[in-house]
PDB file with one MODEL, atoms N, CA, C and O in Angstrom:
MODEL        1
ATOM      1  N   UNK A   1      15.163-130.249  44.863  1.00  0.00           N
ATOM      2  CA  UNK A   1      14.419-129.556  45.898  1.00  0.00           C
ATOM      3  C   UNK A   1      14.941-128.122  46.007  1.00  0.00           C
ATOM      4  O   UNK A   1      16.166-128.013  46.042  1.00  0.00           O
ATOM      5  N   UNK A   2      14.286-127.125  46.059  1.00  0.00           N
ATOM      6  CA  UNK A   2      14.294-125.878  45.778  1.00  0.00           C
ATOM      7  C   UNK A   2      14.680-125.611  47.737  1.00  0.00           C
ATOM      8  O   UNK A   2      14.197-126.274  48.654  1.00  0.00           O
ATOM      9  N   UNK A   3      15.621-124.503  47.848  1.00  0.00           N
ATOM     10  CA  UNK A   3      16.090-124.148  49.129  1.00  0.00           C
ATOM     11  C   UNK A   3      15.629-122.745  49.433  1.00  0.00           C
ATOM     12  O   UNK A   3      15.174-122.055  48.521  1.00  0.00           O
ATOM     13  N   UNK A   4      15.714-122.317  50.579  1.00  0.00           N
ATOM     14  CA  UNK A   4      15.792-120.591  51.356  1.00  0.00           C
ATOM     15  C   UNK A   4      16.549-120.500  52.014  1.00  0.00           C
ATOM     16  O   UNK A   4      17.028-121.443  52.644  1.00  0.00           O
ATOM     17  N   UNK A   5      16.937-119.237  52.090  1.00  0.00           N
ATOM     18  CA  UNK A   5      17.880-118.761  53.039  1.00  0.00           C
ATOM     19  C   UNK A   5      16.978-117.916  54.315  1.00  0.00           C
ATOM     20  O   UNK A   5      16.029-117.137  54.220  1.00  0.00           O
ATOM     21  N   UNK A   6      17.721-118.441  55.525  1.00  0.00           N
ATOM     22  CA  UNK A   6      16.714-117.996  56.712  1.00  0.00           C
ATOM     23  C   UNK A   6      17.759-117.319  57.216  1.00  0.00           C
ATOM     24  O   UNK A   6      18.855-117.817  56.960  1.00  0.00           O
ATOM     25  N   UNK A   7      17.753-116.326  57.859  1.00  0.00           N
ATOM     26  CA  UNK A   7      18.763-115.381  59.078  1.00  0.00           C
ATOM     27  C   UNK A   7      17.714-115.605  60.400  1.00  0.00           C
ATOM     28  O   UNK A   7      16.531-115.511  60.727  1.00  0.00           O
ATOM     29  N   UNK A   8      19.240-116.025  60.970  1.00  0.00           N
ATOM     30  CA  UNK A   8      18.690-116.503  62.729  1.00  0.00           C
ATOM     31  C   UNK A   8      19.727-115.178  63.082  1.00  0.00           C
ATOM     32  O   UNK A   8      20.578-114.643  62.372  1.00  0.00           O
ATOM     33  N   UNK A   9      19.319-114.905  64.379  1.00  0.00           N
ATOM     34  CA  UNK A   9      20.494-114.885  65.633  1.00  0.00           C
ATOM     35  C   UNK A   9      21.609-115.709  65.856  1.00  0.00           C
ATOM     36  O   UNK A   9      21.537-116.931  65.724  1.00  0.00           O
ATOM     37  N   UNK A  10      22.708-115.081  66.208  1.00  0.00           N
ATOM     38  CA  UNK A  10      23.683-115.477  66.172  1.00  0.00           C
ATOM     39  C   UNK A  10      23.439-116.934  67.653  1.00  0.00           C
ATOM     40  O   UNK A  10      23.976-118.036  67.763  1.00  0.00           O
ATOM     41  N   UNK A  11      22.607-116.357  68.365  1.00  0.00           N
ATOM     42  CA  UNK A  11      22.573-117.159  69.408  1.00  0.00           C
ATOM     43  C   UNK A  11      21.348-118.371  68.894  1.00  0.00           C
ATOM     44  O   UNK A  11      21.277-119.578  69.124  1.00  0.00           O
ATOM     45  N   UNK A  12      21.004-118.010  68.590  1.00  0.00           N
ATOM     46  CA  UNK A  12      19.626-119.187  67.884  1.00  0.00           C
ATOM     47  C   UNK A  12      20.173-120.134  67.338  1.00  0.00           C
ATOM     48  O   UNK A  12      19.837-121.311  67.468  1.00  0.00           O
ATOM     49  N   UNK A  13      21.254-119.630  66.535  1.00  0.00           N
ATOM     50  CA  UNK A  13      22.036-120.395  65.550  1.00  0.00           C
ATOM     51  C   UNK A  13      22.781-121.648  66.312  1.00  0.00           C
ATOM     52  O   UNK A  13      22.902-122.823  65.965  1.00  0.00           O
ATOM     53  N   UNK A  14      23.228-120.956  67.466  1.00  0.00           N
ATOM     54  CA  UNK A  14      24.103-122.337  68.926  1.00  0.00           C
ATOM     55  C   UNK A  14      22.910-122.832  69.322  1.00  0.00           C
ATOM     56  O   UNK A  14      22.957-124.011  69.674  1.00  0.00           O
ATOM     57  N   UNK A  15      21.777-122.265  69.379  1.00  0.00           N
ATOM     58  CA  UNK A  15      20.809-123.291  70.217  1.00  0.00           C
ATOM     59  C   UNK A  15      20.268-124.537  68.985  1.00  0.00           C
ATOM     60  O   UNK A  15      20.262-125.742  69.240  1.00  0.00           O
ATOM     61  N   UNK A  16      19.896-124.026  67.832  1.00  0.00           N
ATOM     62  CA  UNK A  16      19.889-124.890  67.368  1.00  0.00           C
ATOM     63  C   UNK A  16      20.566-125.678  66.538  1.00  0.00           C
ATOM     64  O   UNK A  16      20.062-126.431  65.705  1.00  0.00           O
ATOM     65  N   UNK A  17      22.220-125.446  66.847  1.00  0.00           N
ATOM     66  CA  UNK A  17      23.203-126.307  66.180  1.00  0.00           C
ATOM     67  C   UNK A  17      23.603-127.781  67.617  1.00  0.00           C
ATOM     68  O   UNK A  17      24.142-128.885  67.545  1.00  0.00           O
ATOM     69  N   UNK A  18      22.986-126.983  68.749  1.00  0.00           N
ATOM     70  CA  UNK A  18      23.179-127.748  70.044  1.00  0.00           C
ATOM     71  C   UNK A  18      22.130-129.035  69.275  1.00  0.00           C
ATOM     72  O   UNK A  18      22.459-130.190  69.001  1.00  0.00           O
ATOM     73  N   UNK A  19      21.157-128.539  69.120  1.00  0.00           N
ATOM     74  CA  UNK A  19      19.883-129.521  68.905  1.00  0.00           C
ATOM     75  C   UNK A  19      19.884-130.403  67.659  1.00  0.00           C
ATOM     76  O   UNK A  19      18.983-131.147  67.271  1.00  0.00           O
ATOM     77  N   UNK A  20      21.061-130.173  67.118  1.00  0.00           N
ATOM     78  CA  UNK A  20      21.451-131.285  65.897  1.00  0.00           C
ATOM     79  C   UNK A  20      22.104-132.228  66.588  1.00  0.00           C
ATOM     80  O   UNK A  20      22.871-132.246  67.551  1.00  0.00           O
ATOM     81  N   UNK A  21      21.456-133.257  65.633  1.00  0.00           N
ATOM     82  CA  UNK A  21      21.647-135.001  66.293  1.00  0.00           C
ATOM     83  C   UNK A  21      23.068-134.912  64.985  1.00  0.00           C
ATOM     84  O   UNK A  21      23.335-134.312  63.943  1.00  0.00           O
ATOM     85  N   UNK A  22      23.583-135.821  65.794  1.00  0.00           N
ATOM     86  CA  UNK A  22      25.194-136.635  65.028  1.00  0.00           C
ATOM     87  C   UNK A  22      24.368-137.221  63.495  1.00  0.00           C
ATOM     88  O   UNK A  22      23.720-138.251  63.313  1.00  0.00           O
ATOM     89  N   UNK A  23      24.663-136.251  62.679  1.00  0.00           N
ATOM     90  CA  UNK A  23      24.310-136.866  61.266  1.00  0.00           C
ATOM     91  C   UNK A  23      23.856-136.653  60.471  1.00  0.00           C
ATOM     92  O   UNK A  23      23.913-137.067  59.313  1.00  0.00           O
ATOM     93  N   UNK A  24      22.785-135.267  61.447  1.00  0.00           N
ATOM     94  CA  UNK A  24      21.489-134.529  61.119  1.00  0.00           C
ATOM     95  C   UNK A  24      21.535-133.197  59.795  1.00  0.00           C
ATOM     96  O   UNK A  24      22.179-132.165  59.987  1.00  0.00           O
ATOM     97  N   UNK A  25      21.172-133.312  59.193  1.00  0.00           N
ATOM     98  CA  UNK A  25      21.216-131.932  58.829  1.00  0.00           C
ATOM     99  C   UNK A  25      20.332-130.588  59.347  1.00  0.00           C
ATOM    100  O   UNK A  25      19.254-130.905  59.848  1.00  0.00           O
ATOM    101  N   UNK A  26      20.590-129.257  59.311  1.00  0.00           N
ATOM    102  CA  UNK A  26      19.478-128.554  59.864  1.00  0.00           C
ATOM    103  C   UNK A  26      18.530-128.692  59.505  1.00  0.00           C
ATOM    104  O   UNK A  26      17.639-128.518  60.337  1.00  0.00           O
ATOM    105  N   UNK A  27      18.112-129.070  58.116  1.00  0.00           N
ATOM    106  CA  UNK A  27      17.221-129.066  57.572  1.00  0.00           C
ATOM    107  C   UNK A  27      16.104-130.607  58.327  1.00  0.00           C
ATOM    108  O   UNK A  27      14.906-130.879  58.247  1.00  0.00           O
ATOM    109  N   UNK A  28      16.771-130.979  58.709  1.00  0.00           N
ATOM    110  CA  UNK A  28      16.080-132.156  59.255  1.00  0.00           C
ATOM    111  C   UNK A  28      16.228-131.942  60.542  1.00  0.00           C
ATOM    112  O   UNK A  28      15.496-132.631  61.253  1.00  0.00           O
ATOM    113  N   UNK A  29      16.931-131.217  61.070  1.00  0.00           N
ATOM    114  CA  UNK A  29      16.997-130.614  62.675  1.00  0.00           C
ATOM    115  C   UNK A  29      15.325-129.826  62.863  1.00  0.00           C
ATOM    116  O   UNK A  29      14.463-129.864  63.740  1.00  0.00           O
ATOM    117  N   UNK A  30      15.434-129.265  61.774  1.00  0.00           N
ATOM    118  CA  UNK A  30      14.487-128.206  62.168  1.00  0.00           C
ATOM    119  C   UNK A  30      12.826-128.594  61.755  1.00  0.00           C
ATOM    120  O   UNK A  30      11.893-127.891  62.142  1.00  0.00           O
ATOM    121  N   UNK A  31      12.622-129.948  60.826  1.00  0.00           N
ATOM    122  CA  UNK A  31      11.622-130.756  61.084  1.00  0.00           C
ATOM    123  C   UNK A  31      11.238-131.247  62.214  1.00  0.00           C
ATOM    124  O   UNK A  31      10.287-130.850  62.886  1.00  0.00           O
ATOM    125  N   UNK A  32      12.193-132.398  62.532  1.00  0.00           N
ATOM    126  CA  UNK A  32      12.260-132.721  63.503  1.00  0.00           C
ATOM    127  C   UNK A  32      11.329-132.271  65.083  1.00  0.00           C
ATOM    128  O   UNK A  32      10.599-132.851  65.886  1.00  0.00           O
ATOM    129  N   UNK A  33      11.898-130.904  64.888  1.00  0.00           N
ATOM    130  CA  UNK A  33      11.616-129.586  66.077  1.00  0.00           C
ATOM    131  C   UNK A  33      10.426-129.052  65.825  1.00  0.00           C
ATOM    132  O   UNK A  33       9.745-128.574  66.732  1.00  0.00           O
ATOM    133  N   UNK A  34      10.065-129.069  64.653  1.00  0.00           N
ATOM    134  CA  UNK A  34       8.527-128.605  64.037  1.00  0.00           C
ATOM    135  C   UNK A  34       7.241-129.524  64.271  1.00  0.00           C
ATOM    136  O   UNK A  34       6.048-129.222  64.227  1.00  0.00           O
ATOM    137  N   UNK A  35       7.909-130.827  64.551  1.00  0.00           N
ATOM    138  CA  UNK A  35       6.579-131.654  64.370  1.00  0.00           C
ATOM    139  C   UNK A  35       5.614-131.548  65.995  1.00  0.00           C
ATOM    140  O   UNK A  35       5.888-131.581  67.195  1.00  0.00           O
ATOM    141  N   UNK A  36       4.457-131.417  65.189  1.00  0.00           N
ATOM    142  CA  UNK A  36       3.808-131.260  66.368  1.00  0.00           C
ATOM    143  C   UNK A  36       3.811-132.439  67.667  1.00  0.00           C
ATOM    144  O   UNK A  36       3.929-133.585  67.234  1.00  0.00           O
ATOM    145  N   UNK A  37       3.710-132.344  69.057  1.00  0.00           N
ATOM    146  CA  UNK A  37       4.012-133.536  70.026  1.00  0.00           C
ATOM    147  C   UNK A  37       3.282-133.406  70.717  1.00  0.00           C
ATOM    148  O   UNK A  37       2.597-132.393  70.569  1.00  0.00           O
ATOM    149  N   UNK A  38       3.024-134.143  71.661  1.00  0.00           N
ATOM    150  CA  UNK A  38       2.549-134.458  73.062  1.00  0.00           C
ATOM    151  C   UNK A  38       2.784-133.988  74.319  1.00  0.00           C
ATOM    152  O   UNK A  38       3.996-133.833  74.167  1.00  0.00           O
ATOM    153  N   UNK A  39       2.655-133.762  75.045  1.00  0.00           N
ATOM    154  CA  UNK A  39       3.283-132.511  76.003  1.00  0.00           C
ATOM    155  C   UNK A  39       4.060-133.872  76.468  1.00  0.00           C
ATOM    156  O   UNK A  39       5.110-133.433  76.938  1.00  0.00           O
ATOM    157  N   UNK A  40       4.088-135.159  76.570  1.00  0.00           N
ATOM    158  CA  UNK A  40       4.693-136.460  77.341  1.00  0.00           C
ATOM    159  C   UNK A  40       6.461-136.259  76.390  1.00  0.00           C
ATOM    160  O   UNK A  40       7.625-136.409  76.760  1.00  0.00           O
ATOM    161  N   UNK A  41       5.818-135.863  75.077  1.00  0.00           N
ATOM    162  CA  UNK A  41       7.207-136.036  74.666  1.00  0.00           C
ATOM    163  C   UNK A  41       8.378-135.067  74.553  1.00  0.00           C
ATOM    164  O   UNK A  41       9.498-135.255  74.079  1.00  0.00           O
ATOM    165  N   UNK A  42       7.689-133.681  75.264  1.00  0.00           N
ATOM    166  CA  UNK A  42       8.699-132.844  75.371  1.00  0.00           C
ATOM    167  C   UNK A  42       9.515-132.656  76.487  1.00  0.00           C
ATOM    168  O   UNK A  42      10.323-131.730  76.564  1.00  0.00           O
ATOM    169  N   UNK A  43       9.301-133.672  77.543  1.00  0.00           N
ATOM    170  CA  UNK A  43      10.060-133.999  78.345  1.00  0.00           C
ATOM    171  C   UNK A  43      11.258-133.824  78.554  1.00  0.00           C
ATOM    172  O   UNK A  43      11.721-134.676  77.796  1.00  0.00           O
ATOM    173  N   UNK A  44      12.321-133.233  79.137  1.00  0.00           N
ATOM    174  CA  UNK A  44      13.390-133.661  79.104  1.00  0.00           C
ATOM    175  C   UNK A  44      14.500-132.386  77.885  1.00  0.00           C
ATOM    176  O   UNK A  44      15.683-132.048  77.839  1.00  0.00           O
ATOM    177  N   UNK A  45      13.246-132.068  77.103  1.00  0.00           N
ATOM    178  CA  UNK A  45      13.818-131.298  75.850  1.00  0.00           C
ATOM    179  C   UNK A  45      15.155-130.468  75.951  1.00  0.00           C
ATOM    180  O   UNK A  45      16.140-130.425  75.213  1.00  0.00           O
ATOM    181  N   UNK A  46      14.819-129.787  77.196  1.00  0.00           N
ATOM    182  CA  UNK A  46      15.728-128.627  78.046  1.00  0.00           C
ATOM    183  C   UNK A  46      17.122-129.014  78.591  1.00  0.00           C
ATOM    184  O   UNK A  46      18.200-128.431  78.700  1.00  0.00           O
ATOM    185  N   UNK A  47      16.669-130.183  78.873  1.00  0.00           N
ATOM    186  CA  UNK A  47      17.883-130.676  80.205  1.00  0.00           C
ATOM    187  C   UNK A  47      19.030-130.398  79.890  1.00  0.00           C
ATOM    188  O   UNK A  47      19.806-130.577  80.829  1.00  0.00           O
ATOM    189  N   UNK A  48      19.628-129.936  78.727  1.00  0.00           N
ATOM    190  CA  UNK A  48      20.889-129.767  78.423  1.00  0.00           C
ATOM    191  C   UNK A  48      21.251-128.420  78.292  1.00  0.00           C
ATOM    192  O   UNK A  48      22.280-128.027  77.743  1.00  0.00           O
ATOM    193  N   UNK A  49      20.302-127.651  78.857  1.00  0.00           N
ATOM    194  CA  UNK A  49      20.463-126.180  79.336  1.00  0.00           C
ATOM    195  C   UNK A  49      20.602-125.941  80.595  1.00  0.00           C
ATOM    196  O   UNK A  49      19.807-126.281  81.471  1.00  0.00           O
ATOM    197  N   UNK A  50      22.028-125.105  80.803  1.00  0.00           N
ATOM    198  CA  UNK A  50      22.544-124.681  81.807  1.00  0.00           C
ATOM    199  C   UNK A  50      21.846-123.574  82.988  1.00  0.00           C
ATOM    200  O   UNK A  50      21.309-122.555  82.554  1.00  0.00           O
ATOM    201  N   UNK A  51      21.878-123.779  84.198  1.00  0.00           N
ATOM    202  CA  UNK A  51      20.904-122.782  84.829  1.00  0.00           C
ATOM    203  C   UNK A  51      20.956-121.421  84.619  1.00  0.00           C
ATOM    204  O   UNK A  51      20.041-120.675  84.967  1.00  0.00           O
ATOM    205  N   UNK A  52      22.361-120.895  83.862  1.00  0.00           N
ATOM    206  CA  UNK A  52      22.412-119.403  83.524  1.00  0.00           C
ATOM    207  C   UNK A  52      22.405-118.804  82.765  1.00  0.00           C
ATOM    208  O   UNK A  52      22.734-117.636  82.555  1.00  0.00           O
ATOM    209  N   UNK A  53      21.646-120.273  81.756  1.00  0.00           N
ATOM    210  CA  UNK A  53      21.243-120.188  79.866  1.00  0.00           C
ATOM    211  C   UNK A  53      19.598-120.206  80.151  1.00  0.00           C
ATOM    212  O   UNK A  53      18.882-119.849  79.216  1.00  0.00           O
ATOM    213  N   UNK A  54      18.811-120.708  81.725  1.00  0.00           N
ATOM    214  CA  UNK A  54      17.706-120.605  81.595  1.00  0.00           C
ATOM    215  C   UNK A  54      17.626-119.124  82.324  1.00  0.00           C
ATOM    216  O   UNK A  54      16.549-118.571  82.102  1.00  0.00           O
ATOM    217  N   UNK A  55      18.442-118.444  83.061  1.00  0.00           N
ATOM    218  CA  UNK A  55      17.915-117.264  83.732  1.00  0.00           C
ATOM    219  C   UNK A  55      18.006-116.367  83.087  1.00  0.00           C
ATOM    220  O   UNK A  55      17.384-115.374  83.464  1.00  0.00           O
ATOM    221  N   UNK A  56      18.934-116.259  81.627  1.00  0.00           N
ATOM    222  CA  UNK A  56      19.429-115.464  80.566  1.00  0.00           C
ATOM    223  C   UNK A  56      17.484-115.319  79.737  1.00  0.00           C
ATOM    224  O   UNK A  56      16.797-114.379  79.337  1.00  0.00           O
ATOM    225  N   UNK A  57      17.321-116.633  79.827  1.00  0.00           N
ATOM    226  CA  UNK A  57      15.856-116.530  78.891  1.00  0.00           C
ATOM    227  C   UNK A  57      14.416-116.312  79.594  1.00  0.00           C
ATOM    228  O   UNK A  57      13.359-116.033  79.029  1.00  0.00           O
ATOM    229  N   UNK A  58      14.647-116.508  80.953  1.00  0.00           N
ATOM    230  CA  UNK A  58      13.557-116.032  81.537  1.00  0.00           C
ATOM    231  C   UNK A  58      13.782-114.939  81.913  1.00  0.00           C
ATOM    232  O   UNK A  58      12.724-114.451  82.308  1.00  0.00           O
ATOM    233  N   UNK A  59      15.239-113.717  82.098  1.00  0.00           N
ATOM    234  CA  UNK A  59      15.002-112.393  81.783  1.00  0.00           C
ATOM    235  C   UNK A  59      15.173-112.010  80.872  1.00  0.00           C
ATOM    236  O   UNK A  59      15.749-110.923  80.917  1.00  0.00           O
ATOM    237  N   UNK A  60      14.914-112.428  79.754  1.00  0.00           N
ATOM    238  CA  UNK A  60      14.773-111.883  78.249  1.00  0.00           C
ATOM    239  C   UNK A  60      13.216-112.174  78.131  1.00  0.00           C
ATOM    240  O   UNK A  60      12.724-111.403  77.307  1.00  0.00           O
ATOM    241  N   UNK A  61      12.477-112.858  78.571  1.00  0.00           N
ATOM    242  CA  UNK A  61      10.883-112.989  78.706  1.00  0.00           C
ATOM    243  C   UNK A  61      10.630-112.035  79.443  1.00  0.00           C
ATOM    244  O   UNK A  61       9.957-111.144  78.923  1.00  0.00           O
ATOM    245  N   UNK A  62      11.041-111.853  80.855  1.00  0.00           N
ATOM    246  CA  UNK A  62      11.127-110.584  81.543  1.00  0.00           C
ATOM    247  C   UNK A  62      10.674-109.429  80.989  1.00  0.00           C
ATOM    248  O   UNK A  62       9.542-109.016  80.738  1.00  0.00           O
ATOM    249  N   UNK A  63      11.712-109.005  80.851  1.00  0.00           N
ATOM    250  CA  UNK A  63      12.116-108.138  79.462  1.00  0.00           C
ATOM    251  C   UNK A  63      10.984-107.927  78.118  1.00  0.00           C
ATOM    252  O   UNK A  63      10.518-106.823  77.838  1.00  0.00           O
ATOM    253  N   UNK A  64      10.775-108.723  77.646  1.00  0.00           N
ATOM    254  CA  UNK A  64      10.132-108.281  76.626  1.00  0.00           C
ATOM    255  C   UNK A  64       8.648-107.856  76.841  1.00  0.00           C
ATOM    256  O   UNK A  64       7.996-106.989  76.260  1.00  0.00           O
ATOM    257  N   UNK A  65       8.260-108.810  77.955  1.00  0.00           N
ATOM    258  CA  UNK A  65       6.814-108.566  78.707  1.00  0.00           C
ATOM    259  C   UNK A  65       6.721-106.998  79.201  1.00  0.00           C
ATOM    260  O   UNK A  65       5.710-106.383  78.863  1.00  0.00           O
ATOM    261  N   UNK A  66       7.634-106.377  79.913  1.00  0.00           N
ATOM    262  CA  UNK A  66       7.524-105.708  80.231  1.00  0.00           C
ATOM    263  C   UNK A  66       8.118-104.263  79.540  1.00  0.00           C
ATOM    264  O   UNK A  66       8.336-103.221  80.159  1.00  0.00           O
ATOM    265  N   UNK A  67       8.303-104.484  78.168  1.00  0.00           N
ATOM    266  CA  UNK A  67       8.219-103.504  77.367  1.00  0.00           C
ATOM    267  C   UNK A  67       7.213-103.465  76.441  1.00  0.00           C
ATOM    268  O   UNK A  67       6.702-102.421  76.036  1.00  0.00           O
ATOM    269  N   UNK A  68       6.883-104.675  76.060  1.00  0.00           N
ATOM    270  CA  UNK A  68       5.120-104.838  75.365  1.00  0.00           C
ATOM    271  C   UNK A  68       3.972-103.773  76.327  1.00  0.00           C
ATOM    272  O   UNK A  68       3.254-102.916  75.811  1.00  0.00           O
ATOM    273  N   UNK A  69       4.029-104.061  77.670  1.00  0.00           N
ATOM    274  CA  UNK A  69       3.294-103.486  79.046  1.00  0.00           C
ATOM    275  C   UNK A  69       3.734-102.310  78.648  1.00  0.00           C
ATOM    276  O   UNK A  69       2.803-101.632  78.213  1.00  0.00           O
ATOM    277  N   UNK A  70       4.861-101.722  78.605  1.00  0.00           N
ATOM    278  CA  UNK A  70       5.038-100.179  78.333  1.00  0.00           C
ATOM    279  C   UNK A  70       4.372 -99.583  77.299  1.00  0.00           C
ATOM    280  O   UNK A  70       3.578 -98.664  77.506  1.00  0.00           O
ATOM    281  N   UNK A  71       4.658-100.092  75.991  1.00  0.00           N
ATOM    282  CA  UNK A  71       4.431-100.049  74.549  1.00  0.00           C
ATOM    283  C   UNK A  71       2.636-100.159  74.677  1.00  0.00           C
ATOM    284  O   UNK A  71       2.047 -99.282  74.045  1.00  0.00           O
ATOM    285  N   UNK A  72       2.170-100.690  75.081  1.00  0.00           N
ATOM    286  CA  UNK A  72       0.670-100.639  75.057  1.00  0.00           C
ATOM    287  C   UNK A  72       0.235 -99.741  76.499  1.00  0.00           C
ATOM    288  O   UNK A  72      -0.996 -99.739  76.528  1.00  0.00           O
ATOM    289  N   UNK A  73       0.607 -99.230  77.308  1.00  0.00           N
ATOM    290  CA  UNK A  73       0.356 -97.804  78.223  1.00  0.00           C
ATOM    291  C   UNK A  73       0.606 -96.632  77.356  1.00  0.00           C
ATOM    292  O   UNK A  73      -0.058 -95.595  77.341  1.00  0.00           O
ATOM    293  N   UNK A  74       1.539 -96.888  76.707  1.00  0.00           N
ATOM    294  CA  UNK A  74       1.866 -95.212  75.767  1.00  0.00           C
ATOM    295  C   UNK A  74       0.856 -95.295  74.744  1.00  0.00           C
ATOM    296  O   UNK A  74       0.355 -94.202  74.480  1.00  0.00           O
ATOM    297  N   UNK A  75       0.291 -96.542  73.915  1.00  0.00           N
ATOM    298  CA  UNK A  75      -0.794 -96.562  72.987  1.00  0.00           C
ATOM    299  C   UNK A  75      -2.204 -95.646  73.955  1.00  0.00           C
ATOM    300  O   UNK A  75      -2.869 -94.633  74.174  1.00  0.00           O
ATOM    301  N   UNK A  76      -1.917 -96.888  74.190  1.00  0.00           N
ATOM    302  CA  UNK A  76      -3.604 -96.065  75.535  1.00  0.00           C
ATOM    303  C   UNK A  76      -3.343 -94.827  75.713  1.00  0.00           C
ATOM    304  O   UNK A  76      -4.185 -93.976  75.424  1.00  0.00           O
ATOM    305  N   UNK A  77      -2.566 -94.617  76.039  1.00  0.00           N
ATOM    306  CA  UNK A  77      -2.839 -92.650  76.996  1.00  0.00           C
ATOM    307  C   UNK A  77      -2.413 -91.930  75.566  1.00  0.00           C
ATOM    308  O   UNK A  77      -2.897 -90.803  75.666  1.00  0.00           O
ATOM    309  N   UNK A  78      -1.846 -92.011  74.481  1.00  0.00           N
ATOM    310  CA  UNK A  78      -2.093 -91.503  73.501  1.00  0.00           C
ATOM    311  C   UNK A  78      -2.973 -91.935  72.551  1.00  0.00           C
ATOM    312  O   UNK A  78      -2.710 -91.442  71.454  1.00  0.00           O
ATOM    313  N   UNK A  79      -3.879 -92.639  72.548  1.00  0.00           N
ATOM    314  CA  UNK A  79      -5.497 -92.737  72.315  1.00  0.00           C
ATOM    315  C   UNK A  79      -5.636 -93.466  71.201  1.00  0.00           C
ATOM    316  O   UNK A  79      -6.631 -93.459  70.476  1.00  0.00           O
ATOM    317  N   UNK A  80      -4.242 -94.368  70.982  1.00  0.00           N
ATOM    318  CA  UNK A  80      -4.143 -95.272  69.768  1.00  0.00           C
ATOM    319  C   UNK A  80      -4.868 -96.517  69.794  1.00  0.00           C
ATOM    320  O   UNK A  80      -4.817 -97.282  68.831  1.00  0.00           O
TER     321      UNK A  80
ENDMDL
END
């Protein structure tokens, strides 16, 4: 089986080394995580995130929303 090399974030890399099962390889971590689900079965997915690992990512959503919002006002008024 023929392989790739992927570059994550250094932090991506803990989130999804968190999300490896005892045994797992990434490569099967990251199937796993790919397969499409049920909204019933994503239940729970999170729970092992800390409340200041979720406020870290909902102001990094923050954040990015509101530089996209910038980034498309400067398009507009410069007539792009």
């Amino acid at each position: 089986m023929t392989s790739k090399t992927v570059s994550v974030s250094e932090d991506a890399y803990e989130l999804l080394k968190k999300m490896k099962l005892k045994g797992e390889s990434f490569t099967e971590t990251i199937r796993r995580l790919a397969r499409r689900r049920r909204l019933a079965d994503c239940a729970g997915l999170w729970s092992d995130v800390s409340e200041e690992e979720m406020e870290d990512y909902w102001g990094s959503i923050a954040d990015l929303r509101r530089r996209a919002a910038e980034s498309m006002e400067m398009r507009r008024v410069e007539g792009r």
